[in-house]
LUMVOVEX-171902 format. One line per 3 residues: number of its first residue (from 1); their letters; for each residue x, y, z of C-alpha. Coordinates in steps of 0.25 Angstrom, whole numbers, plus 5000, padded with zeros to 4 digits. Layout:
NUM	A	X Y Z; ...
//
This chain:
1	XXX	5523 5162 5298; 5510 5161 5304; 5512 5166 5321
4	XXX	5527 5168 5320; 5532 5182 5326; 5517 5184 5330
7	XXX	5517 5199 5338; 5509 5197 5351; 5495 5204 5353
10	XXX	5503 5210 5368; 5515 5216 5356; 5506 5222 5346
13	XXX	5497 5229 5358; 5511 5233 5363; 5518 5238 5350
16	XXX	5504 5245 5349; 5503 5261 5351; 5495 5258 5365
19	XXX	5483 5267 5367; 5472 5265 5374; 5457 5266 5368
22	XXX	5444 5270 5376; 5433 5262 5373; 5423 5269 5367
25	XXX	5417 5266 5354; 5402 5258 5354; 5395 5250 5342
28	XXX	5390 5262 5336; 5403 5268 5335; 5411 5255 5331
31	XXX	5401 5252 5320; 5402 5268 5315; 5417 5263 5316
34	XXX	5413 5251 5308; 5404 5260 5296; 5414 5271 5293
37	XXX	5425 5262 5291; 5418 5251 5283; 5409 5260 5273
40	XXX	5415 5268 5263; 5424 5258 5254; 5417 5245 5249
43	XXX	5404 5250 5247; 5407 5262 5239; 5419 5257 5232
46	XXX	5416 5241 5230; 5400 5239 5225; 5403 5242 5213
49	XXX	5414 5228 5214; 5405 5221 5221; 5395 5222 5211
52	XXX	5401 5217 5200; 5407 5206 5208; 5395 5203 5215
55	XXX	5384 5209 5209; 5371 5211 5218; 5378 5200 5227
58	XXX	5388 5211 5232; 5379 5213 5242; 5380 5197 5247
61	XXX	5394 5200 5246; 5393 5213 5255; 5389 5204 5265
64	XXX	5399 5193 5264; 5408 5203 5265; 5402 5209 5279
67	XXX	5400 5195 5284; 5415 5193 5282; 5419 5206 5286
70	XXX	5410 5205 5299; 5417 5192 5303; 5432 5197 5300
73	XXX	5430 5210 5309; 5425 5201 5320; 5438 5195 5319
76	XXX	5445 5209 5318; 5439 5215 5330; 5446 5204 5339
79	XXX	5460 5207 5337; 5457 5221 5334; 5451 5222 5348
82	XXX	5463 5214 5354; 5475 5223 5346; 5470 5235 5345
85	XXX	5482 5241 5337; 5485 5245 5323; 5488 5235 5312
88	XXX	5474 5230 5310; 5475 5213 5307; 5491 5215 5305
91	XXX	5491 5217 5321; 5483 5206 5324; 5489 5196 5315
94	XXX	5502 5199 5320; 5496 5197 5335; 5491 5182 5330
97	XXX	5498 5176 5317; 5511 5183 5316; 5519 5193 5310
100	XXX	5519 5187 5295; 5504 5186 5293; 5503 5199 5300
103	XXX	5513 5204 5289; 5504 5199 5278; 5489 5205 5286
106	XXX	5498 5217 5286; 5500 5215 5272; 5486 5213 5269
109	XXX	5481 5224 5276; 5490 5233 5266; 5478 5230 5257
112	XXX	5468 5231 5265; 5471 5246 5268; 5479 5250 5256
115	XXX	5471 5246 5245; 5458 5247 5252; 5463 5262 5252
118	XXX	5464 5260 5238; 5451 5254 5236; 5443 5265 5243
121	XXX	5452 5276 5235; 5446 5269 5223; 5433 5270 5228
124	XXX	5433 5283 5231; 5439 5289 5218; 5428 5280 5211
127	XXX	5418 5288 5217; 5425 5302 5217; 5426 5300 5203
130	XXX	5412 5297 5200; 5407 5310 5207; 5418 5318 5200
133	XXX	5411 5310 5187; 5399 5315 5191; 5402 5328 5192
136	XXX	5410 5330 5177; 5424 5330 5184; 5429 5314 5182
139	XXX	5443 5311 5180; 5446 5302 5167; 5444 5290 5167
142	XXX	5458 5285 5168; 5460 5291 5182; 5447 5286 5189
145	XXX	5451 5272 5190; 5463 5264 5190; 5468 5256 5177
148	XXX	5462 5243 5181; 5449 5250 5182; 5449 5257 5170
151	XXX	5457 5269 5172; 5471 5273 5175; 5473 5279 5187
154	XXX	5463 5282 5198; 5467 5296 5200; 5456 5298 5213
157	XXX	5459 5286 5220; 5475 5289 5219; 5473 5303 5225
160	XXX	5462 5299 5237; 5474 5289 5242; 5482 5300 5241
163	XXX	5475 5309 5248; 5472 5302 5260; 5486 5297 5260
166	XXX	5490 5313 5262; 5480 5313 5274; 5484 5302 5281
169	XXX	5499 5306 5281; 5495 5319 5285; 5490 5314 5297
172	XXX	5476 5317 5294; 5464 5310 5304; 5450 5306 5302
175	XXX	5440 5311 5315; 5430 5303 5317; 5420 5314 5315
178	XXX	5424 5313 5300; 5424 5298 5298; 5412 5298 5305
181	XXX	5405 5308 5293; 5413 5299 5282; 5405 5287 5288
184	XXX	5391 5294 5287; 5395 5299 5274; 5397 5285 5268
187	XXX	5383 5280 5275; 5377 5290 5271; 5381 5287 5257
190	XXX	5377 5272 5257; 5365 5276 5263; 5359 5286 5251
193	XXX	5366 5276 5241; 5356 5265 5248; 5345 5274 5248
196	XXX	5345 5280 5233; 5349 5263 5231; 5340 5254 5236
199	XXX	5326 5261 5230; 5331 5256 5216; 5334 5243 5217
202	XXX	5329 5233 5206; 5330 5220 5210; 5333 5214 5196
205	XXX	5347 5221 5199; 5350 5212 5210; 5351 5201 5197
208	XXX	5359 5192 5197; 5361 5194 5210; 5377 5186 5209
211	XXX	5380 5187 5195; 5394 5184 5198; 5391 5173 5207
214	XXX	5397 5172 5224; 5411 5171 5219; 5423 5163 5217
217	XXX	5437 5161 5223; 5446 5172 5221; 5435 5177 5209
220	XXX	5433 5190 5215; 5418 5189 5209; 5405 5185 5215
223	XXX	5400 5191 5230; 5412 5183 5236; 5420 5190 5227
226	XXX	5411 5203 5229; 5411 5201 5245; 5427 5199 5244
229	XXX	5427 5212 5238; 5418 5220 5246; 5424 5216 5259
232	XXX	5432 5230 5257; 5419 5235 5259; 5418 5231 5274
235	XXX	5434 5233 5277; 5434 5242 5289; 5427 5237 5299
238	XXX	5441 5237 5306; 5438 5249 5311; 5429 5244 5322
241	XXX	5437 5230 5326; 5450 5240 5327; 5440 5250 5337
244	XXX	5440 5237 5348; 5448 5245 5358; 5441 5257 5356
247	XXX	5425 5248 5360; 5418 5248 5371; 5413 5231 5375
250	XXX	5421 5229 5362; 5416 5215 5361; 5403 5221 5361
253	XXX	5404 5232 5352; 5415 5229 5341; 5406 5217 5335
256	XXX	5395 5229 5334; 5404 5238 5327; 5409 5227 5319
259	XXX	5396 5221 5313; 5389 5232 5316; 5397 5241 5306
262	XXX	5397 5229 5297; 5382 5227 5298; 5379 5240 5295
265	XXX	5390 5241 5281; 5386 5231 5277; 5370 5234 5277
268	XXX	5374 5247 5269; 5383 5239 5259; 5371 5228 5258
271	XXX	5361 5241 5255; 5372 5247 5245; 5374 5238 5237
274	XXX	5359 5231 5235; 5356 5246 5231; 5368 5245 5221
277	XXX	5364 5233 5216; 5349 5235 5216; 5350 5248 5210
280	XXX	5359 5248 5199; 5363 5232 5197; 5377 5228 5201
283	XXX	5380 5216 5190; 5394 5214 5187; 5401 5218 5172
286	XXX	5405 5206 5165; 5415 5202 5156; 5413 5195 5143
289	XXX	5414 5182 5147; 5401 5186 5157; 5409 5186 5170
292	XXX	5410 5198 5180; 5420 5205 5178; 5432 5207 5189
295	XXX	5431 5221 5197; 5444 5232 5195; 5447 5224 5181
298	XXX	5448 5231 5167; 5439 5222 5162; 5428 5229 5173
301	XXX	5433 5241 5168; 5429 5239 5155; 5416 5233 5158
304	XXX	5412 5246 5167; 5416 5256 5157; 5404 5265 5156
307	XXX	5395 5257 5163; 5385 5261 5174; 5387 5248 5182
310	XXX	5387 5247 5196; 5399 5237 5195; 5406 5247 5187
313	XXX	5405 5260 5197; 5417 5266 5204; 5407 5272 5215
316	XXX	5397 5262 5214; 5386 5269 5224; 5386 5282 5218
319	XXX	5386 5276 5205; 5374 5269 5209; 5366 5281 5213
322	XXX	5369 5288 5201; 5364 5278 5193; 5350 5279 5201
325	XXX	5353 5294 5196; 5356 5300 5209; 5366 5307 5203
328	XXX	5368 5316 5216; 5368 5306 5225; 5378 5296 5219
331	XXX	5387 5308 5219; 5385 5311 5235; 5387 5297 5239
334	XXX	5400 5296 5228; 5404 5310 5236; 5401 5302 5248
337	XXX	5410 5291 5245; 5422 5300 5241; 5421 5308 5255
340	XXX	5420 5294 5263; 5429 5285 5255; 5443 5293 5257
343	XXX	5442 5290 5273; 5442 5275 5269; 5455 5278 5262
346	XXX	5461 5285 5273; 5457 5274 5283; 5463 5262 5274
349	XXX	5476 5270 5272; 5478 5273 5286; 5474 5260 5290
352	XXX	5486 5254 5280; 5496 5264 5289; 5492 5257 5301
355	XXX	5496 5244 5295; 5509 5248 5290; 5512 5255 5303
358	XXX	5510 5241 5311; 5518 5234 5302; 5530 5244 5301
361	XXX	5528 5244 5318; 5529 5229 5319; 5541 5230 5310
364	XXX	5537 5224 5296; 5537 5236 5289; 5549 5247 5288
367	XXX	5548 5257 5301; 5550 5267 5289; 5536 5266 5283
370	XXX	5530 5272 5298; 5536 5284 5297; 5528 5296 5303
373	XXX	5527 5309 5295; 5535 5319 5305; 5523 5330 5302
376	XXX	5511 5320 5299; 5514 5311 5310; 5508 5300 5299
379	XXX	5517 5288 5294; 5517 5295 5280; 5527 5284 5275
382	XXX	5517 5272 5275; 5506 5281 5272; 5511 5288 5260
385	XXX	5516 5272 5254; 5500 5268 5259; 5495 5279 5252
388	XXX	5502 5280 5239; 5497 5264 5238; 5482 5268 5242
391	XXX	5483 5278 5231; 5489 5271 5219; 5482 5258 5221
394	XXX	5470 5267 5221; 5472 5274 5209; 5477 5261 5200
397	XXX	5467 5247 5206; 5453 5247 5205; 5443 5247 5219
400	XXX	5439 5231 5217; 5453 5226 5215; 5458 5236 5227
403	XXX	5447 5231 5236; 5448 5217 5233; 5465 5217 5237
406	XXX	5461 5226 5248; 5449 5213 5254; 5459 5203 5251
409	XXX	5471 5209 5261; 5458 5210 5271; 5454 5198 5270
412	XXX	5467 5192 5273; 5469 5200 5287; 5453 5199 5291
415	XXX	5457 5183 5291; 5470 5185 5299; 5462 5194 5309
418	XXX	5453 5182 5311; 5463 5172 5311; 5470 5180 5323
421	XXX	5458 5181 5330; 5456 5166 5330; 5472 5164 5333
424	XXX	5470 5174 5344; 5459 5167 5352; 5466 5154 5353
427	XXX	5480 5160 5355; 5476 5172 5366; 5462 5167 5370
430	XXX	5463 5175 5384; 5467 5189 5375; 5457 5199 5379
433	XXX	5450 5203 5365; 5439 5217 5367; 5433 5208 5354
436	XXX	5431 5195 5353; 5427 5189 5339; 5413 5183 5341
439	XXX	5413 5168 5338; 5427 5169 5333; 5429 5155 5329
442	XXX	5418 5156 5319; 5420 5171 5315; 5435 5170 5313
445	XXX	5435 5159 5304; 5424 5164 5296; 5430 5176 5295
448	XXX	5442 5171 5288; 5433 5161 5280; 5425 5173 5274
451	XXX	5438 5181 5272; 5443 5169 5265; 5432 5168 5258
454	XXX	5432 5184 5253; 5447 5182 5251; 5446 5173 5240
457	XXX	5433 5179 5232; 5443 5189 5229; 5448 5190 5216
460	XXX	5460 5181 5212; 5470 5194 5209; 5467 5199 5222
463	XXX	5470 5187 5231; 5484 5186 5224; 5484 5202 5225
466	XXX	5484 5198 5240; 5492 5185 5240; 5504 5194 5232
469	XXX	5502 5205 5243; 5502 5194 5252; 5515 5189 5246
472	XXX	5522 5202 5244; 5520 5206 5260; 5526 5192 5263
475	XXX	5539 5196 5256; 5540 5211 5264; 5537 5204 5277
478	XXX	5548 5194 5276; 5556 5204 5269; 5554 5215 5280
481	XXX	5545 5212 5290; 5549 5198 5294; 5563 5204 5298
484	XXX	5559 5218 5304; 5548 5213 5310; 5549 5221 5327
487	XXX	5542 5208 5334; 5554 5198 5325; 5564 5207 5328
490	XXX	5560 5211 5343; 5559 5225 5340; 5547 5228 5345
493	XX	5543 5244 5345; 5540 5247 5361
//
């Protein structure tokens, strides 16, 4: 229930590795921060989906979909700033609405990570195997995608999880010299793709401009249901808010590397996709009774078979330079997507083992499942389970129906973050907070109101994808957790 067994902000600090952070990094380096986490998933993996939902209105749902974004993080950098531990919106709701709804963020998160590993493993076998097309060594067809997109098993998705599920077990890091070349890499791309784009755009490809129309409840189709979509596209941004610690005048700087990093994405995303769109058309395929037909569907499947469409690619920006026969160039920024997109993969994954690891530490997952690899010095149990998911989910869903489960669990934790904030203020008004949300009473609640509102432009199956999820957690947690819980049971690690 909501506020029983709830685990003070003073315990988590406490149960917390303490380690003290210097101050050092400025806007400029927060919104970097911001850049490199944020670009590389949703815009080379999802415009292709928010096309055929949206059509040229993806790029008013690219906006909705910052502007929501924008107000969440606002929300995220408060607590973020005032616990400054892992466990991401599992910690904080468990500092503000109790060890129950914590449970089911931590649940939720599951899919945020998890599958959104999965989804970016999709992405990048879609544009691994175009440039393997394009150079007269593509796999059958059966194993380029998964059977609910046409094939049988996505061979390429199911080996990259694997891969980087090897890495992070043995132990291996990412500098920051690398990550710092990834993030150029992927600019770098978007920006040719804008530049070869934008000089052949035809206005009569921007009509109509929302075939499908802004959307319907739990639809899935229209810019709603487009901007419900794409929000994957903008996930990250936790990268700055979790950084408050690490900020010099954090009240100062972490709304600049918030919004700033958001600005700047989202500017890119807004010249992708009007180069997408005005360069090649983005109307969606319909079915035979003259509706659009669902994303990640056989129906689609059969509808793109052979078909040039943009709505139809598995590497949408490539695709699109190719069809303005830059052949070359198509396949550098496809080569550019398969180099950046597996660090993506690593992050989600890792991020997932962070999550388990809070959750096992608090009690409400078995001890056994955090068990470090005597050589490795890796917890190799819950990586090996995580990864092993990653991968199959991977190799058998299609990227819309991945990304659309993985929104759905964010959505759901993004309102709890701001909920908590809210909670907080009247509960602890005197706390000291590095950040304070601007305007919280207004932000918050709109926060949760444009969450909401995403929430339930998703597509029916997924909300009762999340619901069951939901459901099923429920029943671990009073199976498990409610009994071993550390703070129930006074058992507290020192």
């Amino acid at each position: 229930m909501l506020f029983q067994r709830v685990k003070s902000l003073d315990q988590i600090l406490a149960t917390a590795e303490k380690k003290g952070l210097t101050r050092q990094l400025g806007p400029f380096q927060l919104t970097m921060l911001g850049i490199g986490a944020i670009i590389g998933t949703g815009i080379f993996v999802l415009t292709a989906e928010a096309g055929q939902k949206a059509g040229p209105g993806m790029m008013v749902a690219f906006v909705i979909a910052a502007v929501v974004c924008a107000l969440a993080a606002l929300a995220y950098a408060e607590l973020a700033s005032m616990v400054p531990v892992a466990g991401s919106a599992y910690t904080y709701t468990y500092g503000v609405l109790g060890e129950s709804v914590a449970w089911v963020v931590g649940w939720a998160l599951v899919l945020e990570y998890t599958i959104a590993a999965s989804t970016v493993c999709v992405g990048w076998s879609g544009y691994v195997n175009g440039l393997l097309a394009n150079r007269g060594f593509g796999l059958p067809e059966f194993l380029r995608t998964g059977p609910m997109d046409g094939g049988t098993f996505n061979l390429l998705a199911f080996l990259i999880g694997l891969a980087v599920t090897f890495l992070l077990v043995v132990g291996t890091s990412k500098s920051a010299k690398v990550n710092a070349f990834l993030v150029l890499i992927k600019v770098a791309a978007l920006t040719v793709f804008i530049f070869v784009a934008l000089p052949a755009v035809k206005d009569p490809n921007f009509h109509p401009f929302v075939p499908n129309g802004w959307g319907s409840p739990m639809g899935g189709i229209g810019v709603l249901g487009a901007a419900a979509s794409i929000f994957f596209a903008y996930v990250g941004f936790d990268a700055v808010s979790t950084a408050a610690e690490e900020t010099k005048n954090p009240n100062r700087n972490i709304p600049i590397g918030l919004i700033g990093s958001l600005g700047v994405c989202t500017v890119y995303y807004l010249l992708v996709s009007y180069g997408a769109v005005g360069s090649v058309g983005a109307q969606p395929m319909l079915g035979p009774d003259g509706m659009a037909l669902q994303p990640g569907t056989p129906e689609m499947a059969a509808a793109c078979h052979a078909s040039q469409a943009l709505v139809c690619s598995k590497e949408a920006l490539a695709h699109v330079v190719r069809l303005l026969d830059h052949n070359t160039l198509g396949n550098l920024i496809g080569f550019a997507a398969s180099i950046a997109l597996p660090s993506v993969i690593l992050t989600m994954t890792y991020g997932q083992t962070r999550i388990f690891f809070t959750m096992a530490r608090d009690g409400l997952l078995p001890s056994s499942l955090a068990k470090i690899h005597p050589r490795f010095h890796t917890p190799h149990v819950i990586t090996l389970i995580t990864g092993t998911f990653v991968s199959l989910f991977g190799a058998m869903f299609p990227v819309g129906i991945l990304a659309d489960v993985t929104n759905s669990g964010t959505l759901f934790a993004f309102m709890m973050v701001a909920l908590g904030v809210l909670i907080l203020r009247k509960k602890q008004p005197d706390r000291p907070r590095p950040f304070r949300t601007p305007m919280a009473w207004l932000v918050c609640p709109l926060a949760v109101i444009g969450c909401l509102l995403l929430f339930f432009n998703l597509s029916l199956k997924t909300i009762i994808i999340f619901f069951s999820w939901a459901a099923v957690g429920l029943v671990i947690y009073y199976l498990y957790g409610y009994r071993k819980s550390h703070l129930a049971n006074g058992t507290e690690p020192d």
